[in-house]
Steps between C-alpha positions, in 0.01 A plus 500: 500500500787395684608736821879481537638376829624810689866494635845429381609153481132395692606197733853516496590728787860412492553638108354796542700565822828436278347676183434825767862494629603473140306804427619662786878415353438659167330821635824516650641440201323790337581735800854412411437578108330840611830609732725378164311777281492780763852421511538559105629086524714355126201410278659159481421460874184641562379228195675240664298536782198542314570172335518366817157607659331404162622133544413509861152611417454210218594255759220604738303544210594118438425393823124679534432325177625182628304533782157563286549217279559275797187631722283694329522332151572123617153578744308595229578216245453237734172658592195358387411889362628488135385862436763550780790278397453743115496818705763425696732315201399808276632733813788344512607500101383916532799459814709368300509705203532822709760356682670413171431814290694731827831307442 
């Protein structure tokens, strides 16, 4: 069995520094979404915004996956460890489809 490497992004300190800010920017993003319903915000609005933080999330989404298939994935299939590399692909494609059934 295959243990999954631990950390976001492992090796690439300066994505997940971006991909944190990013976060950080949406939660803001959020905060803002919260104030717009306490303060009883047009519908039209509020979505708006809501649109918004959904295509900010699928672009880190984008860029964590990005980041597997370069690292964790590439790593694997180039390893000698072929129960590995089909772990790791068949990781990936379950990724994928999640990623694809939330849009």
């Amino acid at each position: 069995m295959v243990v999954p490497q631990r950390g976001i992004l492992v090796g690439m300190q300066t994505d997940s520094k971006a991909i944190t800010n990013r976060l950080r920017r949406i939660e803001g993003q959020v905060r803002g979404l919260q104030r717009m319903v306490e303060e009883d915000a047009y519908c039209v609005d509020v979505l708006t915004q809501v649109a918004a933080v959904q295509t900010a999330l699928e672009q880190v989404a984008v860029k964590v996956l990005d980041g597997h298939v370069r690292h964790c994935v590439a790593d694997a299939v180039a390893g000698e460890d072929r129960a590995e590399a089909d772990a790791k692909l068949d990781e990936l494609m379950a990724a994928v489809q999640r990623f694809t059934r939330a849009r």
